[in-house]
C-alpha positions in Angstrom: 10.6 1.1 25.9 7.7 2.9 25.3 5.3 2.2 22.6 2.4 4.7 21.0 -1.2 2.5 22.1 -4.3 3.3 21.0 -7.4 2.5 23.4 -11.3 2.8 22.1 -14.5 2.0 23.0 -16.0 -1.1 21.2 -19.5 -2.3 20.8 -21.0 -3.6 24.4 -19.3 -1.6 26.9 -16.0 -3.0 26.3 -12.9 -1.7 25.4 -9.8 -2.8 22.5 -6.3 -1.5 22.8 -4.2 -2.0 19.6 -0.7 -1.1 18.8 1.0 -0.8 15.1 3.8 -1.5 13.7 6.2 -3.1 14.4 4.1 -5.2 16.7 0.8 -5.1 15.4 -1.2 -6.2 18.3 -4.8 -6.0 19.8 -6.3 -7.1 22.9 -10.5 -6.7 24.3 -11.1 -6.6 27.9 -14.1 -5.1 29.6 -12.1 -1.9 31.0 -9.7 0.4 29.4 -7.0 -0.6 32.2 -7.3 -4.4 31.4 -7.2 -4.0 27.7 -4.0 -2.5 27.9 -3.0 -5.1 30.5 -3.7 -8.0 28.1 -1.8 -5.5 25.3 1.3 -5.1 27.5 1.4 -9.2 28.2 1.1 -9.5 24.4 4.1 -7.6 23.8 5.9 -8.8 26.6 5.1 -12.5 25.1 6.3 -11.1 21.7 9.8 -10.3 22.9 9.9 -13.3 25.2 9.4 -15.3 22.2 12.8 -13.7 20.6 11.1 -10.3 19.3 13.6 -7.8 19.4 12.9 -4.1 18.0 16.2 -2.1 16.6 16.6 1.0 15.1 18.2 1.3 11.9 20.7 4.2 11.5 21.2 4.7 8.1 23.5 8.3 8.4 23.1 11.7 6.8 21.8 10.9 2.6 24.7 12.9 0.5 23.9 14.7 -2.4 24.1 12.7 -5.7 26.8 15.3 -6.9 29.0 15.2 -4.0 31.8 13.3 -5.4 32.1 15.9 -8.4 32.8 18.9 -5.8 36.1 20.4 -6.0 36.9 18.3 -9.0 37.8 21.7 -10.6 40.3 23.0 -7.9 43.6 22.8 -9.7 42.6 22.9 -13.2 44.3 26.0 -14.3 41.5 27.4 -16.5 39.3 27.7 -13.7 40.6 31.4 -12.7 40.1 32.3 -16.2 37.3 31.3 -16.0 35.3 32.5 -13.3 37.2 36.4 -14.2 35.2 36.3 -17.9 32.2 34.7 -16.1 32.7 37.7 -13.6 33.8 40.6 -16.5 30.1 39.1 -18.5 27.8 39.5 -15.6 29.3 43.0 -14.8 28.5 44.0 -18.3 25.1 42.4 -18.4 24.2 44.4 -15.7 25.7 47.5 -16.8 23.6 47.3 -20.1 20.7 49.7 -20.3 19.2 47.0 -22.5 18.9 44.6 -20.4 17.6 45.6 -17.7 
């Protein structure tokens, strides 16, 4: 597992690696190395304790009006329909005054 660490400078020549979330941890040492030492034995303290880290898959979102697609399929006035929505735009766009 690999976890994003970030390592600064602090007041007096010493050094604090911290991690966020989910494992919010920090640790001060007097070298960059052995601040993220201590972090790693933090961590490793964390999961020894019964931390465990999952991900959480939660699938593709669907579109609120997915369950109304195709509800139209086998009505029979749909042909009829989309031929006068069809016969309407062709004569809107036909009209000189319209455009």
């Amino acid at each position: 597992m690999r976890i994003p660490v970030v390592v600064e400078p602090t007041s007096e020549n010493r050094f604090r690696a911290s991690s966020g979330d989910p494992l919010r941890l920090q640790a001060e040492a007097s070298t960059r190395e052995e601040a993220v030492q201590k972090l790693r034995e933090l961590v490793h303290g964390r999961m020894k304790a019964g931390v465990q880290i999952v991900s959480l898959d939660l699938g593709a979102a669907s579109h609120p009006l997915a369950p109304f697609a195709g509800m139209l399929k086998d009505d029979p006035l749909l042909e009829p329909w989309k031929q006068a929505v069809s016969e309407y735009r062709s004569e809107r766009e036909n009209d000189p005054e319209t455009r």
